[in-house]
C-alpha positions as CSV (number, residue, x, y, z in Angstrom):
1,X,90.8,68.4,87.6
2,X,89.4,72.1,88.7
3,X,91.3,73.9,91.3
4,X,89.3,76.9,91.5
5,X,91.1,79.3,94.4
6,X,89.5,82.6,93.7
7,X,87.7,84.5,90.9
8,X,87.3,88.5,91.5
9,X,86.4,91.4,88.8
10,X,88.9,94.1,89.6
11,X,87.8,97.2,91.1
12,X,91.2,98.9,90.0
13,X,91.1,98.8,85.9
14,X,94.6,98.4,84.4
15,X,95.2,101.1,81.0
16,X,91.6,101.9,81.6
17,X,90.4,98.2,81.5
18,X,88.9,95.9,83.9
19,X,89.9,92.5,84.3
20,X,88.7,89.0,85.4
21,X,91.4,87.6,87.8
22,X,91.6,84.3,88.6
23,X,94.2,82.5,91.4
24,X,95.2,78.7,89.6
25,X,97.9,76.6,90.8
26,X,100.2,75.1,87.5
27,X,100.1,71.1,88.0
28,X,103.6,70.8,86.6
29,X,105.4,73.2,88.8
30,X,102.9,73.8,91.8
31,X,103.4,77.6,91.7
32,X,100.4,79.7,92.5
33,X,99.1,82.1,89.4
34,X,96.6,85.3,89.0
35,X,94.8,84.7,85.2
36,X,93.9,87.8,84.0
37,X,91.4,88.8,80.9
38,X,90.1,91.9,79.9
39,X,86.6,92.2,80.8
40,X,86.3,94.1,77.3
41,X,87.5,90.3,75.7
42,X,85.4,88.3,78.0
43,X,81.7,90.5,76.6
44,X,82.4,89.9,73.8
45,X,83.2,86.3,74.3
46,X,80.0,85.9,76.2
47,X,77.9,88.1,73.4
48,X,79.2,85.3,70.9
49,X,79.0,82.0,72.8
50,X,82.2,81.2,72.2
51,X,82.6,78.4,75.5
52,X,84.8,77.0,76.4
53,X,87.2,79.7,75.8
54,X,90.5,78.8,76.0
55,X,93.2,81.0,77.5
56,X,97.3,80.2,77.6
57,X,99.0,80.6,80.7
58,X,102.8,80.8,79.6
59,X,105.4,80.3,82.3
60,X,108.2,78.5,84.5
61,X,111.6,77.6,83.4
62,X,111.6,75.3,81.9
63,X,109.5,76.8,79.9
64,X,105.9,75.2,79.8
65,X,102.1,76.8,80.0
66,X,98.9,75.9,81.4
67,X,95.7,75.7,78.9
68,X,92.9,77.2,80.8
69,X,89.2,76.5,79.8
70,X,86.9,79.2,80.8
71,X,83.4,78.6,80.9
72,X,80.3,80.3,80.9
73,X,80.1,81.1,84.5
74,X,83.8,82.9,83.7
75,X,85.3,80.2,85.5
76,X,88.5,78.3,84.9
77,X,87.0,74.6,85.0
78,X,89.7,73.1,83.1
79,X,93.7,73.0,82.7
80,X,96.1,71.0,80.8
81,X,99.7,71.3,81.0
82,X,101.6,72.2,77.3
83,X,105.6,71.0,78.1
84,X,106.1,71.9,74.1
85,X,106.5,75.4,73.1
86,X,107.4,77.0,70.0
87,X,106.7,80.8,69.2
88,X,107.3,82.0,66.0
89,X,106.9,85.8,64.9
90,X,107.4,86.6,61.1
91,X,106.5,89.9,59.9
């Protein structure tokens, strides 16, 4: 299911950078969320093709994420909920 609220390009760059923000409401938990990419991310993204992009939405406590698809059009069409989350960090 697509819930597409809102989709804006930010007139205001963060650190220099603009970003694509997008309002989507998690299915699990029904909380309202702004999904942000760097513009820089989404050219280049675009220049290669590379649709549907996926983009992780980690949040909630429990802890549990949303797995945006982005398409072409930069918009979130698709989201499936991830309830299993492991993070590991080795250096």
């Amino acid at each position: 299911m697509t819930s597409i609220l809102k989709t804006e390009k930010s007139n205001e760059p963060e650190n220099g950078e603009q970003f694509l923000r997008n309002q989507q409401k998690c299915p699990l938990c029904k909380k309202n969320f702004t999904i942000s990419v760097k513009s820089g991310l989404l050219k280049q993204i675009k220049k290669e093709m590379r649709f549907p992009y996926a983009h992780l939405h980690v949040h909630g406590n429990p802890l549990h994420a949303m797995l945006c698809y982005i398409d072409n059009d930069l918009r979130v069409r698709s989201i499936k909920i991830i309830k299993s989350i492991d993070i590991e960090n080795k250096n």
